[in-house]
C-alpha positions in Angstrom: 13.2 15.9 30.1 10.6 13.7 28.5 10.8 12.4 24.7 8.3 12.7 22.1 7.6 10.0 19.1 4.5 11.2 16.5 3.3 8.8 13.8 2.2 10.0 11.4 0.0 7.0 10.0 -1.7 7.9 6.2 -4.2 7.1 5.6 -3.4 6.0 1.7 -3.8 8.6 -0.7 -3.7 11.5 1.5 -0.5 13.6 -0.1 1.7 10.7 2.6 4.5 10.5 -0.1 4.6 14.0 -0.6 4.8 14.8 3.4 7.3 11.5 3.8 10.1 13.2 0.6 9.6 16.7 2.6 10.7 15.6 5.7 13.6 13.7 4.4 14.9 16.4 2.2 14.3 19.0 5.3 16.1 16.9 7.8 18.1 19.7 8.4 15.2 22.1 8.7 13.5 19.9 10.9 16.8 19.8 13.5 16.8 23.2 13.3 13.1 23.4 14.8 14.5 20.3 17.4 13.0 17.3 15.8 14.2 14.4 13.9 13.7 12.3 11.2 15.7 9.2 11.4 17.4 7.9 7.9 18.3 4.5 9.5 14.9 2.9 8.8 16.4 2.5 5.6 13.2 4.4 3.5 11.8 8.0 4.0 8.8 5.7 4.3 9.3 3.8 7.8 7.6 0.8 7.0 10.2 -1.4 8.3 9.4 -0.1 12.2 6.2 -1.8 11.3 6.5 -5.2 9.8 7.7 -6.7 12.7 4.4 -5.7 14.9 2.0 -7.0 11.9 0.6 -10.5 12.2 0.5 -11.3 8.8 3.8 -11.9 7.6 2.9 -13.9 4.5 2.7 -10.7 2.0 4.7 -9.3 -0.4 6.8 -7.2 1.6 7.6 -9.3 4.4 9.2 -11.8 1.3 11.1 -8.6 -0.1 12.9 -7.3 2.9 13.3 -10.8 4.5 11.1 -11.0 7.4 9.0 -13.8 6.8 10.6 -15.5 10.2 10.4 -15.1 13.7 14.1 -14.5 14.4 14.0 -12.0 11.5 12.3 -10.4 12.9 13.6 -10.3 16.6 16.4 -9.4 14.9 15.2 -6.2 13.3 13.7 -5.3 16.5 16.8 -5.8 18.5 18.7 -3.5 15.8 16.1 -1.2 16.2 16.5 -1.3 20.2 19.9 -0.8 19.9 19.8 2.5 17.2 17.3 4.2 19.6 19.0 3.6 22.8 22.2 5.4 21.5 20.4 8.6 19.7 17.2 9.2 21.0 18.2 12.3 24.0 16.1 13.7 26.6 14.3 15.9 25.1 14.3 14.2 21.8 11.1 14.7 19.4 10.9 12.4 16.6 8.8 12.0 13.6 7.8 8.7 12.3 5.8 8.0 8.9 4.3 5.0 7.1 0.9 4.3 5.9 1.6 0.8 7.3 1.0 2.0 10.9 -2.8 2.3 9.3 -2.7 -0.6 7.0 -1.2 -3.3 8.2 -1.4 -3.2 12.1 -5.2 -4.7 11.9 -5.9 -5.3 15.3 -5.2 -3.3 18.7 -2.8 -6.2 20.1 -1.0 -5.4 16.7 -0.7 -1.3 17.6 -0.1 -1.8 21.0 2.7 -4.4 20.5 4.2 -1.5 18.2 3.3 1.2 20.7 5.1 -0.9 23.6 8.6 -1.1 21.8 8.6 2.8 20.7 7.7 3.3 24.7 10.6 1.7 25.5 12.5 5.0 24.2 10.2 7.9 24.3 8.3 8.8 27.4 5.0 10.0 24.5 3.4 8.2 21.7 1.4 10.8 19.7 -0.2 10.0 16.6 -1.7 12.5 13.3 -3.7 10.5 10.8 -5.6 12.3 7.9 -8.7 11.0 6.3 -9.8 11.5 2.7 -13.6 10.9 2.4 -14.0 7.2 -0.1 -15.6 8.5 -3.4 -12.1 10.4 -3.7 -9.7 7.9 -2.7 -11.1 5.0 -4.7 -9.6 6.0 -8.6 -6.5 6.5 -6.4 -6.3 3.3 -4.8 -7.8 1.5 -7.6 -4.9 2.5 -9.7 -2.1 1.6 -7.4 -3.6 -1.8 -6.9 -3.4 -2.1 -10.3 0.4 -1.4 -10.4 0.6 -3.7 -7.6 -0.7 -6.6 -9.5 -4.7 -6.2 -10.2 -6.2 -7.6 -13.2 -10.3 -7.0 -12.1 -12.8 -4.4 -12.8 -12.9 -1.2 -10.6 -16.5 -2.0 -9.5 -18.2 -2.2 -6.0 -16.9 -5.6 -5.3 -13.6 -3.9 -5.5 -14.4 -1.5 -2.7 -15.7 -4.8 -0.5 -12.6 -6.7 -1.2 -10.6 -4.0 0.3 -13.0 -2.2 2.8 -9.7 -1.9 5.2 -8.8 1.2 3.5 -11.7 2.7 3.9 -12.6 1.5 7.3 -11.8 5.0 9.1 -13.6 4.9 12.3 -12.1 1.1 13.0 -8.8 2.8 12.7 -9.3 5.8 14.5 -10.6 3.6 17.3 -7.8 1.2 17.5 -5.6 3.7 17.8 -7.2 5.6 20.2 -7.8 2.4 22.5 -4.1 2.3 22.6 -2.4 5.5 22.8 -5.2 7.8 24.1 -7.9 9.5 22.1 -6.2 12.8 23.8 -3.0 11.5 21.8 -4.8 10.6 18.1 -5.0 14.1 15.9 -7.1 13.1 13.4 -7.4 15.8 10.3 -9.1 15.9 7.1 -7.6 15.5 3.8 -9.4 17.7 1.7 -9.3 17.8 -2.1 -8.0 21.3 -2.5 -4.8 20.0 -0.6 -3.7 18.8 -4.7 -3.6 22.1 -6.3 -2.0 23.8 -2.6 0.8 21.8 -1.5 1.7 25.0 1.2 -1.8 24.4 2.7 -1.2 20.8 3.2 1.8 21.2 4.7 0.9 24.2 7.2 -1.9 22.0 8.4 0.8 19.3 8.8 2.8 21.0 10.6 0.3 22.8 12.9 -1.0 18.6 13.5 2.5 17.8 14.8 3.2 20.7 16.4 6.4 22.0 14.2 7.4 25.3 14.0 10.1 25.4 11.0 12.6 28.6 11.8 14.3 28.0 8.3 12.2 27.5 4.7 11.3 24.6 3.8 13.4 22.5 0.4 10.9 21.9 -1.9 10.6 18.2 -2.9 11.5 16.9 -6.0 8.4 16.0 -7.9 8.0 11.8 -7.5 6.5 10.6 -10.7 6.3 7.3 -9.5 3.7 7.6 -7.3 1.1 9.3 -9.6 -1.8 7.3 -10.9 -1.9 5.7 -14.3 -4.1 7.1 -17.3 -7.0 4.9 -18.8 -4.5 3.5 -21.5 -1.6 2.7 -18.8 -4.1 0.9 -16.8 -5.3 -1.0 -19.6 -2.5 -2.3 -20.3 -1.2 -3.1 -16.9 -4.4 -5.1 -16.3 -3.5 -7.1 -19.2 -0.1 -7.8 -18.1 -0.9 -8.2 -15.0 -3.5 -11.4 -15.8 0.1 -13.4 -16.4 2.1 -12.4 -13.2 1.9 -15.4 -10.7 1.2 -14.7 -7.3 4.6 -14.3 -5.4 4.9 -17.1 -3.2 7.0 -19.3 -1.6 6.8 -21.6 -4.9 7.3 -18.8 -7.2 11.3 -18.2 -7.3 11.8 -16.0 -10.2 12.1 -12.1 -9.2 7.9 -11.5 -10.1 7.4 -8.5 -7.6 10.6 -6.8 -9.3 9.6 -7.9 -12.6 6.1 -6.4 -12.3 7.1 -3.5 -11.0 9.6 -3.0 -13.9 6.6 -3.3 -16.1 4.4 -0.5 -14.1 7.0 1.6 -14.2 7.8 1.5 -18.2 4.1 1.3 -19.2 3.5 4.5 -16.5 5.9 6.1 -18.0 4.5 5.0 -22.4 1.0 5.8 -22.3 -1.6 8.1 -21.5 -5.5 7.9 -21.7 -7.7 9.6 -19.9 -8.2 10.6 -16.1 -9.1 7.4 -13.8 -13.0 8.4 -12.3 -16.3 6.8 -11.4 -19.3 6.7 -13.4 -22.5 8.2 -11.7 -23.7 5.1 -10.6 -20.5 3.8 -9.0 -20.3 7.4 -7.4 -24.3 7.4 -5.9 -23.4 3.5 -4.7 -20.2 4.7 -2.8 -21.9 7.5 -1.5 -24.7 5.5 -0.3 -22.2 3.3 1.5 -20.1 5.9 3.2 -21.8 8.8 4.2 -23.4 8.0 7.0 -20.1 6.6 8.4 -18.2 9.9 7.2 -20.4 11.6 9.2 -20.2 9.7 12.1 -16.1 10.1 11.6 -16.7 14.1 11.6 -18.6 14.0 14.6 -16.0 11.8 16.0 -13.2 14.0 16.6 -12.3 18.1 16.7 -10.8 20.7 15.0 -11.1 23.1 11.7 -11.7 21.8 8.8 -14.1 18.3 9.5 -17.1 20.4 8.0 -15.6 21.4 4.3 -14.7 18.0 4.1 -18.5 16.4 4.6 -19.6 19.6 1.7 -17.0 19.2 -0.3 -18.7 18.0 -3.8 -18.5 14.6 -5.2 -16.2 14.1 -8.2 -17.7 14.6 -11.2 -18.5 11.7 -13.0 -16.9 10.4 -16.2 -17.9 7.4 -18.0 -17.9 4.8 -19.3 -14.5 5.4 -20.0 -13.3 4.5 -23.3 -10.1 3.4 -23.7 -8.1 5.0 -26.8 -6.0 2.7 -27.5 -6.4 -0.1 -29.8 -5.7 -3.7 -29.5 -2.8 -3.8 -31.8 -2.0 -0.4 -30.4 -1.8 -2.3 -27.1 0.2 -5.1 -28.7 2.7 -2.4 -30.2 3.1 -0.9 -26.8 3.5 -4.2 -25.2 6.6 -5.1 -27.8 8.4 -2.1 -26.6 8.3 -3.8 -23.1 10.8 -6.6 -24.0 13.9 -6.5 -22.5 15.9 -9.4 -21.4 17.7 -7.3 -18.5 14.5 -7.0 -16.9 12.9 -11.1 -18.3 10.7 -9.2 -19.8 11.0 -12.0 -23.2 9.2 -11.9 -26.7 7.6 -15.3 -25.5 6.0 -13.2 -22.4 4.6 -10.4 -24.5 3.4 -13.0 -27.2 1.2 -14.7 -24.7 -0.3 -11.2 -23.4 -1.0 -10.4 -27.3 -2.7 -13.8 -27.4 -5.4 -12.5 -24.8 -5.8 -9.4 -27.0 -6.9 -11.2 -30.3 -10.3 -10.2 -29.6 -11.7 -7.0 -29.9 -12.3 -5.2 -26.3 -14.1 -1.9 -27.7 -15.2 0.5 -25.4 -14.3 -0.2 -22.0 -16.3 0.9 -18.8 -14.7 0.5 -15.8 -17.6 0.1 -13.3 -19.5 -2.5 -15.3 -19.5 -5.0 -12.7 -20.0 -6.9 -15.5 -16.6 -6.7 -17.0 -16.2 -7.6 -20.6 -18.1 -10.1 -22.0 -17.0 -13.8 -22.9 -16.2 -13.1 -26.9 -16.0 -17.2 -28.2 -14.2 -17.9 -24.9 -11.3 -16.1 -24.9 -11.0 -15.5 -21.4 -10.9 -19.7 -21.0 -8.4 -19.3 -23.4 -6.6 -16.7 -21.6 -6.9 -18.6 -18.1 -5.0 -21.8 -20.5 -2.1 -19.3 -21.6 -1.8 -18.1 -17.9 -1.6 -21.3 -16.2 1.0 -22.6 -18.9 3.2 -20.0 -18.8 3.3 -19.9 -14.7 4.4 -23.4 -15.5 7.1 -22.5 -17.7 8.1 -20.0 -15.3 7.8 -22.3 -12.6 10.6 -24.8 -14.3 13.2 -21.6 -14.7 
């Protein structure tokens, strides 16, 4: 009897969490209906399956999970190796997921090098990959990049720096190239899919090919994974100007640190929904349509056509932001904590770069904010000092 591996690849902000905390709670559900998903990857995201097929091991999670090395990393493989050859059975149908298949495996020798090793256990590499059309997904990822360290403006240049994530038809035919385009589902994430969780995952499961027998556990609502308000982002771009780049000469805990930070400023402040102004939203749809076209006429099934009419997002803008600098300064006190070397001294230097007024703020001014009697030179001076004292701890 043959086995069966699907990845299920993302893309980013296309309800992946959600699916990923489904699965893991259902596991029983899911063995019920004759598939699995494994635990032993250590996350209900399987990101580490990936690292070791991606070529560029100098990032932030390589460093984190210790496989910045070759023999880490043969080492994880060879674990890996091992796991599979004692549970997968004939038979066997597994379900994998990680946006990393999508993000991080850049090249076709990257996939196929990950393809080769799941081959070694299961006789079929299917894959299901949903696509959410740019304008939507760019507040999205805007904000997490923000919680992942980002200090700039949400402007066009932002899109350009990270056109991987919206580079659909590259991925679709990587994948393809590898694995068969008879072996790629592709479907559409469409908006409603926020407001109908049950229609999101019926279309999941119809893309995979389960056939539940037993209702499904409902997953606990995952806070941590929802975007940040105006205010929260505000504030996290401010902190985030300090936080050196993790690095190999950086040897204080600044991923965990940072993180910390998102988390308590997520969870402090409010402000209004994250959107695009009418002119950022015309410029992205000028970029992208064309090619979201040529994506829906690149592959089959129900539902390619409401996703190319489904309306823009509204526009909002320029977004003020409602909190005050000394509000910000207030909410940046509460952030102290020595547990998490979060000091006075830190949140003193972030209150330095506040000590001009920002006003109203507007997000896709590619423009940012202006130069008030050169306090972002001053700013720059504060950062590159405290990195400094950081560096010497």
């Amino acid at each position: 009897m043959s086995t069966l591996a699907v990845l299920h690849i993302g893309t980013k902000k296309t309800g992946t969490t959600f699916l990923q905390t489904l699965l893991m709670n259902n596991q029983q559900v899911l063995a019920d209906a004759g598939w699995t998903y494994p635990d032993f990857l250590d996350f209900r995201n399987h990101l580490k399956i990936v690292l070791p097929f991606a070529a560029n091991k100098d990032t932030e999670i390589h460093r984190a999970e210790g496989l910045t090395t070759e023999a880490a990393n043969t080492e994880l493989v060879a674990e890996y190796n091992k796991r599979f050859t004692e549970l997968v059975k004939p038979g066997g149908k597994w379900i994998f997921s990680s946006e990393f298949f999508a993000s991080r495996l850049r090249s076709e020798a990257e996939v196929g090098a990950c393809v080769s090793f799941l081959k070694q256990h299961f006789d079929n590499v299917k894959v299901v990959v949903y696509y959410r059309r740019p304008e939507f997904m760019v507040p999205s990822t805007y904000s997490q990049s923000v919680k992942e360290g980002l200090s700039r403006d949400l402007d066009m240049r932002y899109v350009e720096r990270h056109l991987n994530d919206f580079a659909h038809l590259e991925l679709l035919t990587r994948w393809r190239n590898v694995v068969g385009a008879e072996n790629v589902t592709a479907r559409p994430y469409l908006e409603r899919y926020r407001n109908d969780s049950d229609a999101m995952v019926a279309d999941f499961c119809a893309a995979v090919g389960i056939e539940p027998r037993t209702p499904w556990v409902e997953p606990i609502e995952d806070r941590s994974n929802h975007s940040l308000g105006t205010d929260g982002l505000q504030v996290l771009r401010t902190i985030n100007f300090y936080f050196p780049k993790p690095g190999a000469t950086y040897k204080r805990p600044m991923v965990r640190q940072r993180a910390a930070v998102a988390r308590r400023v997520q969870a402090t402040t409010a402000g209004g929904k994250v959107g695009l102004t009418e002119a950022m939203t015309a410029a992205l749809l000028a970029r992208f349509a064309d090619r979201n076209r040529e994506l829906a006429n690149a592959v089959t099934g129900a539902g390619w056509d409401e996703w190319l009419e489904q309306p823009a997002p509204p526009p909002v803008g320029p977004m003020a932001i409602t909190m005050m600098n000394g509000e910000i300064a207030a909410a940046l006190i509460q952030l102290v904590d020595p547990k998490e070397k979060i000091t006075a001294a830190f949140v003193t230097q972030v209150i330095a770069r506040l000590a001009k007024p920002i006003g109203v703020v507007d997000w896709n001014d590619p423009t940012g904010h202006p130069d008030l009697d050169g306090w972002r030179r001053k700013a720059r001076t504060a950062r590159t000092n405290l990195r400094a004292s950081l560096r010497g701890k």
